[in-house]
RORO-406977 format. One record per residue (C-alpha): x negated, y, z; residue in three letters. Coordinates in pm, whole numbers, plus 50000, padded with zeros to 5 digits. Layout:
NODE, x, y, z, r
NODE, X, Y, Z, ALA $
...
END
This chain:
NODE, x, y, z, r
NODE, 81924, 71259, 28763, UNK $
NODE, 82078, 70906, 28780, UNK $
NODE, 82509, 70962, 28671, UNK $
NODE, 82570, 70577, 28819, UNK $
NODE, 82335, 70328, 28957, UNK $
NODE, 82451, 69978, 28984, UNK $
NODE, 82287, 69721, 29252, UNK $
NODE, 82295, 69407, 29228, UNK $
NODE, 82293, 69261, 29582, UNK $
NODE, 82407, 69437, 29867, UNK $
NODE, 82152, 69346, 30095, UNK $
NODE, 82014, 69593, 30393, UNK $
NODE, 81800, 69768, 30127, UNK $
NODE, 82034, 69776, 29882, UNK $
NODE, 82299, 69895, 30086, UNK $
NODE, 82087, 70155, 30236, UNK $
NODE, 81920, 70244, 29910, UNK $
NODE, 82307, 70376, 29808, UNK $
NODE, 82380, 70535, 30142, UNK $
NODE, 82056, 70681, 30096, UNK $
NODE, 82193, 70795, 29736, UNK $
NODE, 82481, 70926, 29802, UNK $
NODE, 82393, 71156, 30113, UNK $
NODE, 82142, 71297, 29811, UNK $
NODE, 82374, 71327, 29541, UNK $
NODE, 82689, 71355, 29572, UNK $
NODE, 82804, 71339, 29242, UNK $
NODE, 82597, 70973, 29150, UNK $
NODE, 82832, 70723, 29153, UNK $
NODE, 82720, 70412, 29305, UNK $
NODE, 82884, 70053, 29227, UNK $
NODE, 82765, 69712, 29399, UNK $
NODE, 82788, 69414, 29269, UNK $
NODE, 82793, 69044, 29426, UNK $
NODE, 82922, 68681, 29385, UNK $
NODE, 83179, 68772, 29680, UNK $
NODE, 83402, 69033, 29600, UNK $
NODE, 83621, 69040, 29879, UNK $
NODE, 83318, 69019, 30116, UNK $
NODE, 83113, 69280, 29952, UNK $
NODE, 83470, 69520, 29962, UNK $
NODE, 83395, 69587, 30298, UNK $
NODE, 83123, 69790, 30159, UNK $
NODE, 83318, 70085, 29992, UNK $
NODE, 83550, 70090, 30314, UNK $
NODE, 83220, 70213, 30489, UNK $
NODE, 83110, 70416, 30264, UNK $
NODE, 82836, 70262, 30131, UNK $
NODE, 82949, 70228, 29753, UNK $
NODE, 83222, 70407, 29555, UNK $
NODE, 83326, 70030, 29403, UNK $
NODE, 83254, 69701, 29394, UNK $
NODE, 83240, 69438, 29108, UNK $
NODE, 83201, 69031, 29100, UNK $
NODE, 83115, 69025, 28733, UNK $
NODE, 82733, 69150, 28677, UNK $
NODE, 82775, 69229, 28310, UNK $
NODE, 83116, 69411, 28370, UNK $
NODE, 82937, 69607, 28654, UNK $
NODE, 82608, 69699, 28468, UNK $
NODE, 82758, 69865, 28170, UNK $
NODE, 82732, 70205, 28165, UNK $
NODE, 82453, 70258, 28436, UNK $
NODE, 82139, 70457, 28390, UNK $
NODE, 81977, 70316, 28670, UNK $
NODE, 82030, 69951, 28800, UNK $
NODE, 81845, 69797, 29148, UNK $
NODE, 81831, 69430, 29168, UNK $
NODE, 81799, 69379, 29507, UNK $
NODE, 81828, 68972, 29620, UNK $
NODE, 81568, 68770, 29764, UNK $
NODE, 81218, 68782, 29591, UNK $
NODE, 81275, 68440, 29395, UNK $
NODE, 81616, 68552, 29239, UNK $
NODE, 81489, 68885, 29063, UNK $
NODE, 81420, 68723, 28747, UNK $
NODE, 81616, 68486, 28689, UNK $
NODE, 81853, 68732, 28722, UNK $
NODE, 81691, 69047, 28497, UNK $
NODE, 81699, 68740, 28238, UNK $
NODE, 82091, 68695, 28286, UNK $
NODE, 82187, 69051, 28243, UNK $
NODE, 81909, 69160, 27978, UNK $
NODE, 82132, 69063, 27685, UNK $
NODE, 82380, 69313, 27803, UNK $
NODE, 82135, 69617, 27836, UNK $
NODE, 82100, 69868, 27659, UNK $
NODE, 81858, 70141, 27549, UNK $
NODE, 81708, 70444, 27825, UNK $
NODE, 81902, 70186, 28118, UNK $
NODE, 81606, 70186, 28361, UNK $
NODE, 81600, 69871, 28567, UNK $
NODE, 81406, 69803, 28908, UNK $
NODE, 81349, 69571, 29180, UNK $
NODE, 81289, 69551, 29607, UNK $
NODE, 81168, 69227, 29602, UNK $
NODE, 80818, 69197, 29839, UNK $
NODE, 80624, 69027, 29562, UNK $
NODE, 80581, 69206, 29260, UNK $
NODE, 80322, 69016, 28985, UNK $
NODE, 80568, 68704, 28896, UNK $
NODE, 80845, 68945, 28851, UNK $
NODE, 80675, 69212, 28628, UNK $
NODE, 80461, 68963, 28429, UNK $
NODE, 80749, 68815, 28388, UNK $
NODE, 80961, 69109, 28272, UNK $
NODE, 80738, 69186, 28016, UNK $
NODE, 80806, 68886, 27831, UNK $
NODE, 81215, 68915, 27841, UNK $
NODE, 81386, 69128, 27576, UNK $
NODE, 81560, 69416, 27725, UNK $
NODE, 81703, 69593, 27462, UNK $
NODE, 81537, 69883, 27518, UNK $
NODE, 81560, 69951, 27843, UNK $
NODE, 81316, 69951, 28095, UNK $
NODE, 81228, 69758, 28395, UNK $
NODE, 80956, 69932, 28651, UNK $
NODE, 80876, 69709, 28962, UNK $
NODE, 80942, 69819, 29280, UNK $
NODE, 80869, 69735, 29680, UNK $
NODE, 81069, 69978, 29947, UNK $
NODE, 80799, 69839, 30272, UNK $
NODE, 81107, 69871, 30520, UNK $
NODE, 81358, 69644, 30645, UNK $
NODE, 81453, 69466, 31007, UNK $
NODE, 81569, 69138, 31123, UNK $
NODE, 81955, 69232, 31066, UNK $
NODE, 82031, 69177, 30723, UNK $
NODE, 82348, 69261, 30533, UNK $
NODE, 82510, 69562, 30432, UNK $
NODE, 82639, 69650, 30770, UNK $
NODE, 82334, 69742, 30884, UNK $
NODE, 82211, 69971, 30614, UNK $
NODE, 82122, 70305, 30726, UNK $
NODE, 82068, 70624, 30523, UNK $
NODE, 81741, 70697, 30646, UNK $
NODE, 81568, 70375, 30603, UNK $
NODE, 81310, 70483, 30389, UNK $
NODE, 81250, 70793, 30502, UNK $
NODE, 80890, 70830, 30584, UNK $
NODE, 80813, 70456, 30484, UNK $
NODE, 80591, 70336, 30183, UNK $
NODE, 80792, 70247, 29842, UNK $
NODE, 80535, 70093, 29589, UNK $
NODE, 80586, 70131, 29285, UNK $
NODE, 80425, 69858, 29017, UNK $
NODE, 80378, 69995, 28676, UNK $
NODE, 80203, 69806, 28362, UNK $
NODE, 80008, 69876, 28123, UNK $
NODE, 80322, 69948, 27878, UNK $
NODE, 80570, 70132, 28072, UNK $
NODE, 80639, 70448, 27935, UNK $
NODE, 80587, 70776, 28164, UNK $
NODE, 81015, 70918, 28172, UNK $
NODE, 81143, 70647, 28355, UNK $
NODE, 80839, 70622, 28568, UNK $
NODE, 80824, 70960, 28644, UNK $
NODE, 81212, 70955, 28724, UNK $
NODE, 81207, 70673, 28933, UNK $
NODE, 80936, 70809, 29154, UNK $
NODE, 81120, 71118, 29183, UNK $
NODE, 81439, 70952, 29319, UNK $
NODE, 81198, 70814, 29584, UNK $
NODE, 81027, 71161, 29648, UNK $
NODE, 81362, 71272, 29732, UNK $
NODE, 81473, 70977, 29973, UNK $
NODE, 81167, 71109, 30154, UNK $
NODE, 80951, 70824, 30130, UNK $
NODE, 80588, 70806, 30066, UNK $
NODE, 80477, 70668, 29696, UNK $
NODE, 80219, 70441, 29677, UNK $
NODE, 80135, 70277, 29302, UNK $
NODE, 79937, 70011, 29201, UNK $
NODE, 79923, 69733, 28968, UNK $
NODE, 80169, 69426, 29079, UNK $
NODE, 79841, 69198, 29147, UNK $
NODE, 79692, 69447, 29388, UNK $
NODE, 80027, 69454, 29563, UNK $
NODE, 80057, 69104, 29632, UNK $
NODE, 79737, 69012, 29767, UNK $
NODE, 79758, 69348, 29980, UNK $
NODE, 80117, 69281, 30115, UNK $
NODE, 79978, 68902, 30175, UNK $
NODE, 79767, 69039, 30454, UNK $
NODE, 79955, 69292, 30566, UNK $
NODE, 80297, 69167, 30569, UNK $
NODE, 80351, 68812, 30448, UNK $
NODE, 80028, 68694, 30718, UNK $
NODE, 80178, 68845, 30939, UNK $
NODE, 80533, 68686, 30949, UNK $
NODE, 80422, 68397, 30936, UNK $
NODE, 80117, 68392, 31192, UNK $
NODE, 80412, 68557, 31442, UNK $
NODE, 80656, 68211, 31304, UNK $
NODE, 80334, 67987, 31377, UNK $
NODE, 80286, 68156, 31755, UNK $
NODE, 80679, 68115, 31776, UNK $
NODE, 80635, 67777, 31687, UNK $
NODE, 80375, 67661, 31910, UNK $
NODE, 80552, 67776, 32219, UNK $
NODE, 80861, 67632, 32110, UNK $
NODE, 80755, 67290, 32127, UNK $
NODE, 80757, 67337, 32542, UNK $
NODE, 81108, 67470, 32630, UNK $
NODE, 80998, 67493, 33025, UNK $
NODE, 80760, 67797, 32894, UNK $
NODE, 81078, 68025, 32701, UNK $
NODE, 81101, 68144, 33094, UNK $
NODE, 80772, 68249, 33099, UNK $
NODE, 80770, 68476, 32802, UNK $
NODE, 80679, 68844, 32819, UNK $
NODE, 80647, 69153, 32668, UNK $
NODE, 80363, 69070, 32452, UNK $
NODE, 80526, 68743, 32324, UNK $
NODE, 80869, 68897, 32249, UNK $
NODE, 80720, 69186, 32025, UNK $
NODE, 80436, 68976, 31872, UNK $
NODE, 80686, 68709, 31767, UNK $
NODE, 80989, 68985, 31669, UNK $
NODE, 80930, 68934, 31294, UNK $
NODE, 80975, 68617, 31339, UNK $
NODE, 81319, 68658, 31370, UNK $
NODE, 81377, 68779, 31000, UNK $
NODE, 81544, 68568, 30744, UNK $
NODE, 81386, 68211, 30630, UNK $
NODE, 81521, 68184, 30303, UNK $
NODE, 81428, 68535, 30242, UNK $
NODE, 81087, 68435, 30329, UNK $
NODE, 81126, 68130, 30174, UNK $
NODE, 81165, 68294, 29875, UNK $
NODE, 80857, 68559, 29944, UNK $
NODE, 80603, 68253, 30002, UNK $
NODE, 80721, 68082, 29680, UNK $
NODE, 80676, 68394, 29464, UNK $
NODE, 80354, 68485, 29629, UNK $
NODE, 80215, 68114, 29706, UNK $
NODE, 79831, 68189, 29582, UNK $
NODE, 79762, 68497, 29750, UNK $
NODE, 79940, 68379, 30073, UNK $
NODE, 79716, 68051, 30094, UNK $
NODE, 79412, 68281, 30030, UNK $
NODE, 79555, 68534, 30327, UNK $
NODE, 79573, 68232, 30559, UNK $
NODE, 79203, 68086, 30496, UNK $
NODE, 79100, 68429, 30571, UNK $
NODE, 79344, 68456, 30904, UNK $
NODE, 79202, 68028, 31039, UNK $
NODE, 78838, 68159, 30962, UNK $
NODE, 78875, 68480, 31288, UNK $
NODE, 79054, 68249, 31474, UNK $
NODE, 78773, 68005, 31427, UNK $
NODE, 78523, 68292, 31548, UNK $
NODE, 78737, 68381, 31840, UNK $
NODE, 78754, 68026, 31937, UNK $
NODE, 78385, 67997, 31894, UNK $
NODE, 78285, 68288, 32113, UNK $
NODE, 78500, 68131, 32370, UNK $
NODE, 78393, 67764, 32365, UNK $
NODE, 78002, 67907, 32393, UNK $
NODE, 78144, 68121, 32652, UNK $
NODE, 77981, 68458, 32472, UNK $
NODE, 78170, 68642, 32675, UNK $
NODE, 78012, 68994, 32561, UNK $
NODE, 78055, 68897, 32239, UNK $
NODE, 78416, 68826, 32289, UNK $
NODE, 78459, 69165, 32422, UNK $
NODE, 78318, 69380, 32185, UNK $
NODE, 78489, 69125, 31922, UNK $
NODE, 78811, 69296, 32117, UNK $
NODE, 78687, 69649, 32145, UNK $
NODE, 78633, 69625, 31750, UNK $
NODE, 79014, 69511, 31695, UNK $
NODE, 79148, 69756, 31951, UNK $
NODE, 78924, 70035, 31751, UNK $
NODE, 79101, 69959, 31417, UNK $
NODE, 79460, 69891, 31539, UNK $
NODE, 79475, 70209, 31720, UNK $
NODE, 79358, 70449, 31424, UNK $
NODE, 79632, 70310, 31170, UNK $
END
């Protein structure tokens, strides 16, 4: 098993990704590393870490296992900064929530040997930062993992032990089935809760009128923008293609409504109701 894993942004997942760690093992030692040291200090006064570093080559060296874990646009940019300084059997990974720029791109980088598998934990919340990580985040939750065609079968096989133990369900795929998956699923769906957001926003005398239903529709739309900022940008194609698909059954619904095909309408809804409540 991993002797010291080194993440590189102490986001929610990454912070929970070591808490998660270190409840496991006990004798990994875990060391985060951001632009901020005295902010991300906090983070070994909690617990999370056992240190903290502001220098990513300085913090990297000696790790068999490094997570980079900022926002989806960062990842390689940064695995290009630090591949220089790695070094042969260091396994590298990712959390970002689009996967086919960032491992098309690894494959081109040198790493010196070592090896970078791509990753996508599918949990999270609206709080970001470090002190809300939790231990069990990923328990029970989907972690893709986003092999190619060249990466060899140890570290694989390691990394998706480390998730077996964290309790979380593997899933793995190539990166390109990932991201125009998670552009339905998840990308679609932040932003078609942003767009609802959005509309009522532009009458203030209705935020007094809002229920139930509009609260927990539009709760994602609460998470971070530059976070998702970052997600469209890296997933742009498959995001576009997600939204065509999302305009043509709105289309249909407002079709069946305009012709007043009421019975239509409500099997349309029975149909929906169906799927939603067997996943």
């Amino acid at each position: 098993m991993f002797k010291k894993i080194a993440i590189i942004g102490l986001g929610l997942l990454g912070a929970s990704f070591a808490l998660a760690v270190r409840k496991q093992y006990k004798k990994t030692r875990i060391i985060g590393i951001g632009r901020d040291k005295k902010k991300i200090a906090e983070a070994v006064r909690l617990g999370i870490v056992h240190e903290v570093s502001d220098s990513r080559t300085k913090g990297i060296a000696g790790a068999d296992l490094i997570v980079l874990a900022p926002p989806a646009a960062s990842v390689l940019p940064l695995l290009a900064e630090i591949a220089p300084h790695l070094k042969h059997g260091m396994l590298v990974t990712d959390f970002a929530s689009t996967k086919h720029v960032i491992v098309s791109g690894a494959s081109k980088l040198n790493l010196n040997g070592a090896v970078f598998v791509g990753c996508h934990p599918i949990a999270g919340g609206e709080k970001t930062g470090f002190q809300h990580a939790r231990a069990d985040l990923f328990r029970g939750k989907t972690v893709v993992i986003t092999p190619d065609a060249t990466t060899p079968a140890e570290p694989l096989e390691e990394l998706t032990a480390l998730w077996h133990e964290l309790k979380a369900v593997i899933v793995q795929m190539n990166a390109q089935e990932h991201d125009s998956a998670l552009a339905m699923t998840s990308h679609l769906v932040h932003l078609a809760s942003a767009g609802l957001a959005g509309t009522v926003s532009r009458q203030e005398r209705l935020a007094a009128l809002t229920g139930n239903g509009f609260l927990d529709t539009t709760r994602i739309a609460k998470g971070d923008e530059v976070i998702w900022t970052d997600i469209v940008k890296t997933n742009r194609s498959d995001i576009l293609s997600a939204l065509k698909r999302y305009r043509t059954e709105m289309k249909h619904i407002e079709r069946l409504i305009a012709r007043r095909k009421y019975d239509a309408l409500a099997d349309y809804l029975k149909h929906v109701k169906e799927y939603r409540m067997s996943i």
